[in-house]
N, C-alpha and C positions, 0 to 999 in steps of 0.2 A: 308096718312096712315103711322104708323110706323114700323120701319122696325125692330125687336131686336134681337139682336146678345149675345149670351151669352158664355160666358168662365169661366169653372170651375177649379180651382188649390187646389190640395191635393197637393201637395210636390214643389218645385223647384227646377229645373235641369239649369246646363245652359250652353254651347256650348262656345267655343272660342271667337265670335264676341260677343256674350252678357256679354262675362266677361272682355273684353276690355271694354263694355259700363260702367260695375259696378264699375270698377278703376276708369274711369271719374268722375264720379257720385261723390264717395267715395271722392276721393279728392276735391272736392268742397261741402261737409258737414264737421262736426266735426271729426275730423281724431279720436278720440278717441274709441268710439267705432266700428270703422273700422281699426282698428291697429290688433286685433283678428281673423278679418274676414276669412284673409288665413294663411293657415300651410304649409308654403313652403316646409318643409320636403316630407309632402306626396302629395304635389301639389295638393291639396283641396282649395274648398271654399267654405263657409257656405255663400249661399244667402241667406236673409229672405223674409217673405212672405210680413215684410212691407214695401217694397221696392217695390212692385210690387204693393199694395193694397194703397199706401202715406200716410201709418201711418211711425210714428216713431219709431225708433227701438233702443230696449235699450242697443244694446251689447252685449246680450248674445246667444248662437249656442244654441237654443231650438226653438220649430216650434210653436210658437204661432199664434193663430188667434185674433187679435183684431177685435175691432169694426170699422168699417168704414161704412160710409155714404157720399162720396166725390164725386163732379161731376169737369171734370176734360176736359181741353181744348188743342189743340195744332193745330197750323195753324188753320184750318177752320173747323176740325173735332171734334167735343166731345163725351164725353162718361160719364156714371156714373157708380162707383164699390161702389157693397153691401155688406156685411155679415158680419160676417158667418152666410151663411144660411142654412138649411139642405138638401140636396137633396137624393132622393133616386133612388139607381144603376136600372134600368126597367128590366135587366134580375135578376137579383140577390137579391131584395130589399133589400139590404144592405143600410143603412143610412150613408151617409160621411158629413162632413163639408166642405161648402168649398166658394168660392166667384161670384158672379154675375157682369160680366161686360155687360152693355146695349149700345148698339149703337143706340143712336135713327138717322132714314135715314129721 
């Protein structure tokens, strides 16, 4: 039987240990459009959402949602991210876009 796990993102936030991961990252892509990423003055940083989703990202500080369809592995675990699909809020029916991660167990 399978098991599915699913994870919605409307925005990205991101915490000290995950923006140590995204300088990694960063520096082993094309430094070009990661040269904008952060504004050291106000100690910001603009993650995108295809960083998180493994699309590509053009460079620009705008919240796009692309298309993705990727099934994606690490060690012995996979997973596959959808969307943008629409999901709607259960108390508020509010409609958002946002991404489907599945874990199949």
């Amino acid at each position: 039987m399978k098991r599915l796990l699913s994870y919605w993102i409307v925005c990205a936030v991101g915490a000290g240990g995950f923006l140590a991961l995204v300088t990694d990252v960063a520096s082993a892509a094309d430094g070009s459009a990661w040269d904008h990423a952060t504004n050291f003055e106000t100690r910001e940083r603009f993650i995108p959402v295809e960083l998180w989703a493994g699309a590509e990202w053009n460079g620009r500080r705008e919240l796009e949602m692309p298309t993705v369809d990727g099934h994606y592995r690490h060690n012995t675990a996979t997973y596959s991210i959808k969307g943008p699909i629409e999901w709607k809020h259960p108390s508020t029916g509010q409609i958002h876009l946002g991404y489907e991660r599945i874990n199949p167990q």
